[in-house]
C-alpha positions in Angstrom: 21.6 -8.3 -24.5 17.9 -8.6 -23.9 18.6 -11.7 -21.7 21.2 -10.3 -19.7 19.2 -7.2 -19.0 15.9 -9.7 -18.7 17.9 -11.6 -16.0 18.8 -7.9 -13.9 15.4 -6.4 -14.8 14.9 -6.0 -10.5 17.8 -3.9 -10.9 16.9 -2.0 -13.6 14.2 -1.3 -12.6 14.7 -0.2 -9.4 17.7 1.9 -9.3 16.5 4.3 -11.7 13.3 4.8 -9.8 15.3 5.1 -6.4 18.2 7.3 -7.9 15.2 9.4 -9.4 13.8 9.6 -5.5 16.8 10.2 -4.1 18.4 12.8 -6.3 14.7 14.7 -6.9 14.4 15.1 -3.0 18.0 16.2 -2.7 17.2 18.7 -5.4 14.2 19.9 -3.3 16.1 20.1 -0.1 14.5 17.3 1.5 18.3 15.6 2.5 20.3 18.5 3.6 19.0 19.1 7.2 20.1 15.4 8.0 23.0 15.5 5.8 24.3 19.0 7.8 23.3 16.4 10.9 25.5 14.0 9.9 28.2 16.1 8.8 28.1 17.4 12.2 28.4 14.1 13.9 31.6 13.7 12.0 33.0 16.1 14.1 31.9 14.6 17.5 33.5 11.3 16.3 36.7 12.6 15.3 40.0 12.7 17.5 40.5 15.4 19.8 43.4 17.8 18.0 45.7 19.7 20.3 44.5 23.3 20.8 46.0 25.7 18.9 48.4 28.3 20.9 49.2 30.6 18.1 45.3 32.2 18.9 44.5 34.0 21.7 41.1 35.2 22.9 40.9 37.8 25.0 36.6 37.5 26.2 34.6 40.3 27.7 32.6 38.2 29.7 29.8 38.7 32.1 32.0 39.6 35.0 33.8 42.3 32.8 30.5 44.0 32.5 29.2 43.7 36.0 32.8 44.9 37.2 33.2 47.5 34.9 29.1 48.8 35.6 28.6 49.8 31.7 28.1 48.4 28.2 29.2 49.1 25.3 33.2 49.4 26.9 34.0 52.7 26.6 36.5 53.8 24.3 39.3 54.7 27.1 39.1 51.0 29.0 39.1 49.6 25.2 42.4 51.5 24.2 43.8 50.7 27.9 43.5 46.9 26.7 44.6 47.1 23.4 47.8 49.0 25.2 48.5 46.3 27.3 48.0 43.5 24.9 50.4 45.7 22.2 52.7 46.1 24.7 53.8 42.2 24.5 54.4 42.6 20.8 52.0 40.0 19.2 51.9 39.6 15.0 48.2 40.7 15.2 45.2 42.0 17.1 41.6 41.3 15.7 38.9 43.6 17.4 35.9 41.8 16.8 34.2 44.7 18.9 31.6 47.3 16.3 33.6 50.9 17.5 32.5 53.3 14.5 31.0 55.8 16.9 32.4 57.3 20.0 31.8 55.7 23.6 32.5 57.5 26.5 36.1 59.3 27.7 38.9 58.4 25.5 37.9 58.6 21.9 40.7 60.5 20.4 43.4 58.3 22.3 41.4 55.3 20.4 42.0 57.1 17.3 45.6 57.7 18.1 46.0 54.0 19.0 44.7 52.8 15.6 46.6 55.2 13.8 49.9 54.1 14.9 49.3 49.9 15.5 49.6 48.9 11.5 48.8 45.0 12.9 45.3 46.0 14.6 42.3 44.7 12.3 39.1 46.5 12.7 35.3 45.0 11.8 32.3 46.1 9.8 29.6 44.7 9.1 28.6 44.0 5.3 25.3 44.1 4.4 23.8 41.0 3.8 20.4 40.8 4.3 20.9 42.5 7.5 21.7 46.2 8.6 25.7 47.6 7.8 27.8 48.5 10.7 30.7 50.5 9.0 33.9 50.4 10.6 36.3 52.7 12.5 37.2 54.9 10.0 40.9 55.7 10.7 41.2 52.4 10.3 39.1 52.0 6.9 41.5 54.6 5.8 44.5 52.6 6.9 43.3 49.0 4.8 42.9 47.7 8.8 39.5 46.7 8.3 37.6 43.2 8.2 34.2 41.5 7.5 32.1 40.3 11.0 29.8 38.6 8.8 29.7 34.6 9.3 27.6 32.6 6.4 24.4 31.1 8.5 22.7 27.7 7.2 18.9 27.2 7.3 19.2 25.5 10.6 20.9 28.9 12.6 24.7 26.7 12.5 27.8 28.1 10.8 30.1 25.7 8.8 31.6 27.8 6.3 33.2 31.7 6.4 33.3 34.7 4.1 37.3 34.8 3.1 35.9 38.4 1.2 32.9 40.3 0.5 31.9 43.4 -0.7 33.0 46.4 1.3 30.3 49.0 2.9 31.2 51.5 0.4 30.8 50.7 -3.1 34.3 52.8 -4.0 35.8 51.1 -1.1 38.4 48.0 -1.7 36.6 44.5 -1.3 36.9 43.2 2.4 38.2 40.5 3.8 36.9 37.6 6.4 38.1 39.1 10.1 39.8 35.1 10.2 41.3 35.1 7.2 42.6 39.0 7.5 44.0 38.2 10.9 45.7 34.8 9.5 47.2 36.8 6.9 48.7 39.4 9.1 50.1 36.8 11.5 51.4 35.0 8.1 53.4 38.0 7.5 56.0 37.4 10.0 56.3 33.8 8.7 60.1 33.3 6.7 58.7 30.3 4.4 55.0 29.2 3.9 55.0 25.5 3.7 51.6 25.3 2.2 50.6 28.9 0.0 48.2 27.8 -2.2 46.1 26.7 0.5 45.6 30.9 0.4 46.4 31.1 -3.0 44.5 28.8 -4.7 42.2 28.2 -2.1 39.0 25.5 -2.4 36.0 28.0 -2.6 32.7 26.9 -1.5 29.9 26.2 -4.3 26.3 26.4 -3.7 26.0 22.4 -4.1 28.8 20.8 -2.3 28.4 17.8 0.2 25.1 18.1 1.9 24.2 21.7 0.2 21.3 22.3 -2.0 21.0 25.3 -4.0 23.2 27.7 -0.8 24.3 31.2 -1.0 27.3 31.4 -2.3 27.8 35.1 -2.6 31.4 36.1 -2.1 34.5 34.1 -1.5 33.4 31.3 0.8 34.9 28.2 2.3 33.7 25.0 4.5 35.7 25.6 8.1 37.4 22.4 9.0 36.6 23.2 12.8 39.9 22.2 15.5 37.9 20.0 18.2 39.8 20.3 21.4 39.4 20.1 24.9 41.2 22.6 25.8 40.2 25.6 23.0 41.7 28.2 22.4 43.3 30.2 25.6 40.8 32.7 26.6 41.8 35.3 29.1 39.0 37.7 30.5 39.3 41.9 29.6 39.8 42.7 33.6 42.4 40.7 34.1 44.7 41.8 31.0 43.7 45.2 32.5 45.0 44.3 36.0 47.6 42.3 34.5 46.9 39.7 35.6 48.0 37.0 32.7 51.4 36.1 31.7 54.0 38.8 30.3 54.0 36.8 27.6 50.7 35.7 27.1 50.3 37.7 23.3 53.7 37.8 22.2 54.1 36.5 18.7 50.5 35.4 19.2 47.0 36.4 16.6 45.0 37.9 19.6 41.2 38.7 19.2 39.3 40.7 21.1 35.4 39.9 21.5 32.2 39.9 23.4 31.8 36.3 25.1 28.8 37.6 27.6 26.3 35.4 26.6 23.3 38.5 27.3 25.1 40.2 24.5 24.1 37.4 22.0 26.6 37.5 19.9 26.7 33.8 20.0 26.1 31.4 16.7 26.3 27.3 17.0 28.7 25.6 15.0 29.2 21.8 14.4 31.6 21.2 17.1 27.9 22.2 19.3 26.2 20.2 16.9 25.2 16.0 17.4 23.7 13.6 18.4 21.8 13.5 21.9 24.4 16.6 22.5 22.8 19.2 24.5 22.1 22.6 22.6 25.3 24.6 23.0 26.6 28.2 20.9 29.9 29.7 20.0 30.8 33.3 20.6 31.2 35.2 17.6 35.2 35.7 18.4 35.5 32.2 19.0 34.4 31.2 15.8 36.8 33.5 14.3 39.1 32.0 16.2 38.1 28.9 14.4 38.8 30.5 11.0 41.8 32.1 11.5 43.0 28.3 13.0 41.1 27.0 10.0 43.8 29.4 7.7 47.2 28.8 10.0 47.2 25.3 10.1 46.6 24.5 6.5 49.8 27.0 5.4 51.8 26.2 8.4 50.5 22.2 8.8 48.9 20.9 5.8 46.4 20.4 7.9 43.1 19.5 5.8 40.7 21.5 4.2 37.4 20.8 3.8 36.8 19.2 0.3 33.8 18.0 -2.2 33.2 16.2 -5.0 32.0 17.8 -7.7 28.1 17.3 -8.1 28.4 14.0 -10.8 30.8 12.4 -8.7 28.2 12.6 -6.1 25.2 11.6 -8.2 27.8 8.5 -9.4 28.2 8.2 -5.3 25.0 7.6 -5.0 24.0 5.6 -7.7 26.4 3.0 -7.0 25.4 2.6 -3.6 21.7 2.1 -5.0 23.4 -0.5 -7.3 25.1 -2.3 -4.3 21.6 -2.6 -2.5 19.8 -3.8 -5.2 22.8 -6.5 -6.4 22.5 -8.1 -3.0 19.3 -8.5 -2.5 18.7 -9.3 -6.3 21.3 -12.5 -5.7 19.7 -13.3 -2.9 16.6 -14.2 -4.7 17.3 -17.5 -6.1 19.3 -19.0 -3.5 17.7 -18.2 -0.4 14.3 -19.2 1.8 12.2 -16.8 3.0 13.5 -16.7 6.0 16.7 -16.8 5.2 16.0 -14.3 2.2 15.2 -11.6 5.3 18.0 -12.5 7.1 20.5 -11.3 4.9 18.9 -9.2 3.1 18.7 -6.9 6.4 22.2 -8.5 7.4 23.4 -6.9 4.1 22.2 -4.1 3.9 23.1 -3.4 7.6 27.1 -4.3 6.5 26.7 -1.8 3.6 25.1 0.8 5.4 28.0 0.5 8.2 30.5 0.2 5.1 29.1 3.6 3.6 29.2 5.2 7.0 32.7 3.5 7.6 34.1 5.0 4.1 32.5 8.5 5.4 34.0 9.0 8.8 37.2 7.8 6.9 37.2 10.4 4.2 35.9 12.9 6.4 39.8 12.2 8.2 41.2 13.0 5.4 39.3 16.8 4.9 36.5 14.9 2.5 32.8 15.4 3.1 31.2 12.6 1.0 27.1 12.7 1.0 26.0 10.6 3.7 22.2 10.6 3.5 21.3 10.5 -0.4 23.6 7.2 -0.5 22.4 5.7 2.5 18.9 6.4 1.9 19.1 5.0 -2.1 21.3 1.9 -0.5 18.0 1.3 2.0 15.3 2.1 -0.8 17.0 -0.2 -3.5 16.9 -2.7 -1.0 13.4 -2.3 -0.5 12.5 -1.7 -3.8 14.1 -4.5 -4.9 13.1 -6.9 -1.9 9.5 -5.4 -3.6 10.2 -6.5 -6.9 11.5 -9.8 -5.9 8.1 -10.1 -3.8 6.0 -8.7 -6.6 8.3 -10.6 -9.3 7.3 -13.8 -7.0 3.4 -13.4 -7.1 3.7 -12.7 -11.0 5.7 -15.7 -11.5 3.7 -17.5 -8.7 0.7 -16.1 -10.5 1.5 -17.7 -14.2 2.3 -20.8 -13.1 -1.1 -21.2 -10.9 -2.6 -20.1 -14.6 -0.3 -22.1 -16.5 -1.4 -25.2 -14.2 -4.5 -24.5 -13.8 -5.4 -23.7 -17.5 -3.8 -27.4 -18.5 -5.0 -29.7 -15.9 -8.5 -31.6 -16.2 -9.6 -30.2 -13.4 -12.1 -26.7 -12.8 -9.9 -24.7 -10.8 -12.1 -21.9 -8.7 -10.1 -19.5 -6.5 -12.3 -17.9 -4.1 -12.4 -14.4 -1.6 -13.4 -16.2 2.1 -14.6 -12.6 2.9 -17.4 -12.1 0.2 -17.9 -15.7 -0.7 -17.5 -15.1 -4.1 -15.5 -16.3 -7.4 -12.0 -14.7 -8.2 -10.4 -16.5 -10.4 -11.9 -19.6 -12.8 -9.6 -21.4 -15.3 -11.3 -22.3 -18.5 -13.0 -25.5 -17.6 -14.5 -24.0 -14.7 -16.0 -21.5 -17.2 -17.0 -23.8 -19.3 -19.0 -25.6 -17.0 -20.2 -23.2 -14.4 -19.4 -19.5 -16.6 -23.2 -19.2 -18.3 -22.3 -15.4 -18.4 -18.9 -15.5 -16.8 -17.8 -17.3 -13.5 -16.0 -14.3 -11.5 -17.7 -12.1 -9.3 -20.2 -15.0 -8.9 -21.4 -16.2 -5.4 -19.4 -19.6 -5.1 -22.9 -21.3 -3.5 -24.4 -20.8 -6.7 -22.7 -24.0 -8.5 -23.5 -26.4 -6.2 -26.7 -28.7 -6.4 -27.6 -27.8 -2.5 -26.2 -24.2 -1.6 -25.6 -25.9 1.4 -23.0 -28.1 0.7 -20.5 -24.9 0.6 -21.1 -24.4 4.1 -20.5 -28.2 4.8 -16.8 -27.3 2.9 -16.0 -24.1 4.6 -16.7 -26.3 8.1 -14.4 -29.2 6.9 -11.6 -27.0 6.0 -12.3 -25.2 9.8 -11.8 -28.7 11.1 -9.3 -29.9 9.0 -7.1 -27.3 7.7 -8.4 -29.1 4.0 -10.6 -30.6 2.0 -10.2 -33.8 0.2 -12.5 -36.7 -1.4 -15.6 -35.0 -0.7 -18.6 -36.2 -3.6 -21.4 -33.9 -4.2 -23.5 -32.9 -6.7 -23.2 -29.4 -8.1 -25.0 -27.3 -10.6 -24.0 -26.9 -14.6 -24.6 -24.4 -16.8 -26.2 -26.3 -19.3 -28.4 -27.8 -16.5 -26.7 -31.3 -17.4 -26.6 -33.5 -14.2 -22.9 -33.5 -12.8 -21.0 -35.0 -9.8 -17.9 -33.5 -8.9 -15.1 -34.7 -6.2 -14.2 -31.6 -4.2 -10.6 -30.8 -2.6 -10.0 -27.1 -1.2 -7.5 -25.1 0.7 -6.2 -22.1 1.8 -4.1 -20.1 -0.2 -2.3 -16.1 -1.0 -3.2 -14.9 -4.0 -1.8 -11.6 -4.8 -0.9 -11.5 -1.3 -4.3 -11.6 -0.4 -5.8 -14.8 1.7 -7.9 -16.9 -0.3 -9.5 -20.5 -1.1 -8.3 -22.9 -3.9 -11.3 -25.4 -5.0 -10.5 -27.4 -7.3 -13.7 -30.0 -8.8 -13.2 -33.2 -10.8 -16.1 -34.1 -12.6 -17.3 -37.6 -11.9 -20.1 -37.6 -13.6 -18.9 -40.9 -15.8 -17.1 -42.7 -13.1 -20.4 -42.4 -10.8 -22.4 -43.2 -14.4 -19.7 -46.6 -14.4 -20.3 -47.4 -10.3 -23.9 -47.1 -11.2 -24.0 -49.3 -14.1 -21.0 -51.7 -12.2 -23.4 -51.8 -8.9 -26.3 -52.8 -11.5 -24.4 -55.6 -12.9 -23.0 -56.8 -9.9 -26.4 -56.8 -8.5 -28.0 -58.7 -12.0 -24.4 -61.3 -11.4 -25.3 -62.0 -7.8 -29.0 -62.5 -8.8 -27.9 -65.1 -11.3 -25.6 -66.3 -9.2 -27.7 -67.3 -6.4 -30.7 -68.5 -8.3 -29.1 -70.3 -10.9 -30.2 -73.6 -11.6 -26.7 -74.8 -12.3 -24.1 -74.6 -9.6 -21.7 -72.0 -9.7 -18.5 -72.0 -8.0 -14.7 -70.4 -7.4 -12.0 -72.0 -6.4 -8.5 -70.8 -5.6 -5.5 -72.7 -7.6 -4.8 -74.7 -5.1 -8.9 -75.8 -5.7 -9.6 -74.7 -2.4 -13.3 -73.2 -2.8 -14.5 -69.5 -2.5 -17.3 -68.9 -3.4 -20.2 -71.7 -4.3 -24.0 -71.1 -4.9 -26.9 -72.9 -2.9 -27.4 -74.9 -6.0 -24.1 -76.2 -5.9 -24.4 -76.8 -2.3 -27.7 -78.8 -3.5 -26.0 -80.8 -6.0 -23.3 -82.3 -3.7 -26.3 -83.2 -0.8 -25.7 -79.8 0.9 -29.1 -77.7 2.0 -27.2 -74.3 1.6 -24.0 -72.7 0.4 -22.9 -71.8 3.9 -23.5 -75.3 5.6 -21.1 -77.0 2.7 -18.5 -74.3 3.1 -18.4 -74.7 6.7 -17.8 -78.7 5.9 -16.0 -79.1 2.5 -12.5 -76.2 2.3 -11.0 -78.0 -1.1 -13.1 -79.6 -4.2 -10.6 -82.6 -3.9 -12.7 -84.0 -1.4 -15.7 -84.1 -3.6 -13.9 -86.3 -6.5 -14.5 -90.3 -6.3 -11.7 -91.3 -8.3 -7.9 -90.5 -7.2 -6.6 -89.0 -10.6 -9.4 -86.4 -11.1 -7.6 -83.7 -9.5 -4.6 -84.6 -11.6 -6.8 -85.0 -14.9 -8.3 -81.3 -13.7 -4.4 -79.6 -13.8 -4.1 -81.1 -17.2 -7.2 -79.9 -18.8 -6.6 -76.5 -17.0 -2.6 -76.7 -18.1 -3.6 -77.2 -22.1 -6.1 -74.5 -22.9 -7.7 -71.7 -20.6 -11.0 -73.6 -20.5 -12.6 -76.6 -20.4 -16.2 -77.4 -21.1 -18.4 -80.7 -20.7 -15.9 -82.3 -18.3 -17.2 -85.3 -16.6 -16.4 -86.5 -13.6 -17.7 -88.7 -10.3 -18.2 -87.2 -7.0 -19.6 -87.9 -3.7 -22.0 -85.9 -1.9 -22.2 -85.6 1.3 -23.6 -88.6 2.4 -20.4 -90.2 0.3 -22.8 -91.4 -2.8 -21.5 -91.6 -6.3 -22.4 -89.2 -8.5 -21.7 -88.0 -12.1 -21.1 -84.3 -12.9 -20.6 -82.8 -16.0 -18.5 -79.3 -15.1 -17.3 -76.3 -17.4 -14.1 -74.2 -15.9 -12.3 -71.4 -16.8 -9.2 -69.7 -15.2 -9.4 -65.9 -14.4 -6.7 -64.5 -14.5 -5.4 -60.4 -13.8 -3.6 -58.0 -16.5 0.0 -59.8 -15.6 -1.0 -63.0 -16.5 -0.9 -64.2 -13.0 -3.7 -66.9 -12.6 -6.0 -65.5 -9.9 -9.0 -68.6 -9.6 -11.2 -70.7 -11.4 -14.6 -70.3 -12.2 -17.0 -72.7 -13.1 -20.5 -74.6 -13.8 -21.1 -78.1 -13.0 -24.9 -80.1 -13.4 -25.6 -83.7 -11.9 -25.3 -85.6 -14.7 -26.4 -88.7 -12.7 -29.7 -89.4 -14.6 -28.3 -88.9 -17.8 -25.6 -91.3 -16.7 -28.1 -94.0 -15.7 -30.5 -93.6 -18.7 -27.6 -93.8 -21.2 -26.5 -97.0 -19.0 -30.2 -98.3 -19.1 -30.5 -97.7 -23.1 -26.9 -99.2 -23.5 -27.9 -102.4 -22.0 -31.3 -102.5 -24.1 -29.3 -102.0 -26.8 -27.7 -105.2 -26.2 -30.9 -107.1 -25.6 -32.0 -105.8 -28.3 -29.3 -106.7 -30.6 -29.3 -110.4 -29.6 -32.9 -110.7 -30.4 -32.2 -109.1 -34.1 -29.5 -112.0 -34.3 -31.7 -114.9 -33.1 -34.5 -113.6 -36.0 -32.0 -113.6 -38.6 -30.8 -117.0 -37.7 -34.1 -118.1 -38.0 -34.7 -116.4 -41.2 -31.8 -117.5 -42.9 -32.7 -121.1 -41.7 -36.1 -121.3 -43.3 -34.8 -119.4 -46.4 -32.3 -121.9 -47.0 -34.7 -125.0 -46.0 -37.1 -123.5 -49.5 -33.9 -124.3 -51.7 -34.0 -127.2 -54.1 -31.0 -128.0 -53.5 -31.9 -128.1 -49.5 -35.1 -130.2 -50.6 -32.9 -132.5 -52.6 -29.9 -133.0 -49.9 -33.0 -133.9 -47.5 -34.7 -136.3 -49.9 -31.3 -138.4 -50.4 -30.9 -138.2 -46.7 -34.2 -140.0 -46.2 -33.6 -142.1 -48.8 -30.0 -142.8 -47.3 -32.2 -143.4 -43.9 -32.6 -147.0 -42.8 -36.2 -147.8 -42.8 -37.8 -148.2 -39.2 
């Protein structure tokens, strides 16, 4: 379990946070002035509905006024009106006009006239924050009476209406909405309701639902599911039902109100169909927006037309949540199978198809009579996204982060990350501290570890140059004081998302100790080299030479090195006899070395000589012969002098023989029996 949530922990992370966000500020209000926005948009974006002809509005407009010279209408024009709009029989007449004092001539016909018209409605206003109005009483007394009162949001715009509030006197019999009263009347004539519980049962408006926050919801109250049509609602002005001027049957069978549409009588309130987006500001007269209601009422009993509905408050926290879910999912996905670049992309490309989708599902629902939150969603889908695209960017320096450390720790290498601004030490893995940290590497000028603070600025203008540094030798500075060369290579680099320098110093304090002592002995080699007595040479395999000394130039009649190079390319040419070469294979063949290997050889002016040469083959790590090295002396002397002693040797020898002829002679002339033989051989001797 730990890995799986280990392997979502951008999502888990986030979408609590967000949803916390999201649903705190809707708590606090913050959401419902856009969310009314957006609700109000729905309505510009819906279809245009037909207008409804059961409602007719009969407007005291501007011209009524100015025609009939006074204001309010006195009582005897206002029962003239109601006269001629009774006399075409409608089901019910709403006077959205405040009459509960006398005006002018005709106040007792008035009375009369509401006394015997049981489908006139009457208003009064309810107090509600504001000043009562009561109504006409003959008709208070008569149950003809309605609420004016409309429910206004924060912003001035009316969605919803009062279907009852308290009445103006506490005895008094609740009162209903002047739309729904005037619905109900007209419903009366009705032989079946398709749809009663639509009145019956009806969806009553809570203080949270859709884009609400805490709202009034004092009395019976519903969301109006406004008609939008072109045409509205048929509208006739008071002077010319007065000259008769409209249809006989204009009102028959009809819900008729009566109102005040001047617009310098204010009695004007904006509702969402005057609501949206780059929509100039518009209002709705008070008796249109009755209108509204009472439309709102018929066409869900007669139609089925739909009401306004809401999900309960945890279905729209659940709403929410999973659109903060979707946002982080995506972009969580995204993170290991995408470039940064392309990471962007669709992350925005997302998010833009989810935003369209949430909007999409909206408009949709809002068809079908359902407000769905707009704004906490869409505002948790975009912050997820963001949050989690943070994560992921934050997740990426961590991760980023422990493997510079986890590099940097193991490698051989003093790893320094530095702030170009202030010069100075960030970061130091732990060789880095343990040759430059005395009392702690960070926070330290970087200047300060090299030999020559001037060598920094010699870096900082390479990497200007170059874009990096690489293979650049200098000496810096230990803690310990211990001499130390280092080879340099630097960059730029983000650290924390913050630009930075990466230097990273090998110390080659041995390999510089090793060139040293290398450039030393290859010095003390080519001293012996040259001023050997002996001559040194190497030859290639193929005995070809490459390298000779002056005293093997010397040996071979040569004044220099140079001068016998420049004459003699192969030692072949210096042998006297035809099968040394193939003798010198042979040795070379049998064992890895020979030693006092004689030969002759001519020197240059093609004399015979005898040299005495030691060879061995140098070869590299494969086995893979490389060239011969060797010594050789002129052996020439010896040669002669052993030749010289050879042949005195000899002389000498024949001598030693001769003396111990002699020797042997006079030994054996002592003998008796010598002296005997000789004294019968002169006896034996003829005499002379």
């Amino acid at each position: 379990m730990w890995s799986a949530i280990k392997s979502w922990r951008g999502v888990f992370w986030v979408v609590p946070v967000v949803l916390i966000l999201v649903l705190g500020g809707r708590s606090l209000q913050w959401w419902q002035g856009a969310e009314w926005s957006f609700y109000d948009q729905l309505y510009q974006l819906r279809a245009e509905e037909p207008s409804d002809r059961r409602i007719v509005i009969v407007g005291i407009d501007e011209s009524d006024i100015q025609e009939l010279g006074t204001y309010p209408v006195p009582d005897a024009v206002l029962v003239e009106l109601l006269g001629k709009i009774e006399a075409q029989r409608p089901r019910v007449i709403g006077l959205d006009i405040v009459r509960d004092l006398p005006v002018g001539q005709g106040h007792e016909a008035l009375q009369k006239f509401y006394e015997s018209t049981p489908n006139l409605v009457g208003i009064a206003q309810v107090a509600l924050g504001n000043q009562a109005i009561a109504p006409p009483p003959v008709l208070a007394e008569q149950g003809q009476v309605a609420a004016a009162n409309l429910p206004i949001d924060g912003d001035g715009t009316v969605r919803r209406a009062f279907m009852g509030l308290p009445p103006v006197d506490p005895q008094a019999k609740p009162l209903l909405g002047l739309g729904l009263f005037t619905a109900l009347k007209y419903l009366e004539s009705e032989p079946k309701l398709a749809f009663p519980e639509v009145i019956e049962k009806p969806n009553l408006f809570g203080g949270n639902d859709g884009g609400y926050v805490g709202a009034d919801a004092g009395g019976d109250q519903v969301l109006v599911n406004f008609r939008r049509s072109a045409q509205g609602f048929t509208t006739v002005p008071m002077m010319a039902v007065l000259k008769s001027q409209v249809a006989s049957d204009l009102f028959r069978d009809r819900l008729v109100l009566v109102g005040i549409t001047a617009v310098s009588k204010q009695d004007f309130k904006p509702i969402s169909l005057d609501r949206g987006w780059g929509k100039p500001f518009s209002q709705t007269a008070g008796v249109e927006i009755h209108a509204q209601i009472a439309s709102h009422f018929l066409s869900a009993v007669l139609e089925g037309r739909h009401t306004i509905n809401t999900w309960a408050e945890y279905q729209e926290w659940l709403w929410t949540a999973g659109w903060a879910i979707a946002g982080a999912v995506w972009l969580w996905n995204l993170r290991l199978n995408a470039s940064a670049l392309w990471f962007t992309a669709l992350a925005v490309a997302g998010l833009a198809l989810l935003a369209a989708l949430l909007l999409g599902v909206c408009f949709l629902a809002f068809g079908q009579g359902w407000w769905l939150p707009a704004v906490p969603p869409l505002l948790a889908l975009g912050l997820s996204g963001l949050g989690t695209a943070g994560y992921i960017y934050v997740d990426k320096l961590r991760e980023n982060e422990q493997r510079f450390r986890s590099i940097a720790e193991t490698t051989p290498v003093a790893i320094l990350a530095i702030n170009p601004q202030k010069e100075a030490i960030v970061y130091a893995n732990s060789l880095a501290e343990a040759l430059f940290g005395n009392s702690g590497c960070v926070g330290q000028p970087i200047a300060k570890i090299f030999h020559h603070p001037e060598h920094w600025q010699e870096l900082l203008q390479a990497l200007h140059l170059d874009g990096v540094v690489s293979g650049y030798e200098l000496p810096c500075r230990r803690s310990d004081f211990a001499p130390m060369w280092a080879i340099a290579a630097m960059r730029s680099f983000h650290r924390d998302g913050k630009p930075a320098l990466l230097l990273a110093l090998s110390d080659i304090t041995a390999l510089k100790q090793t060139e040293e002592a290398l450039r030393q002995a290859e010095a003390s080699y080519r001293s012996i080299f040259e001023n050997a007595i002996e001559g040194i040479f190497q030859a290639y395999p193929d005995n070809s030479l490459l390298r000779i000394n002056d005293s093997f130039a010397q040996i071979f009649g040569y004044a220099s090195a140079a001068e016998m190079l420049g004459r003699v390319s192969n030692r072949s040419r210096l042998y006297a006899d035809a099968d040394t070469q193939t003798e010198f294979y042979q040795l070379m063949a049998d064992k890895p070395e020979i030693v006092g290997w004689e030969y002759r050889a001519y020197k240059r002016d093609r004399s015979v000589i005898w040299v005495r040469e030691s060879t061995r083959a140098v070869r590299n790590p494969s086995g893979e012969l490389l060239y011969y090295e060797g010594m050789v002396e002129d052996i020439s002397q010896r040669r002669r002098q052993e030749e010289e002693l050879r042949q005195q040797m000899a002389e000498l020898q024949v001598e030693i023989d001769e003396s111990r002829r002699a020797k042997q002679v006079a030994e054996i002339t002592e003998t008796d029996f010598f002296k005997q033989l000789q004294a019968e051989a002169d006896a034996l001797r003829p005499d002379t």
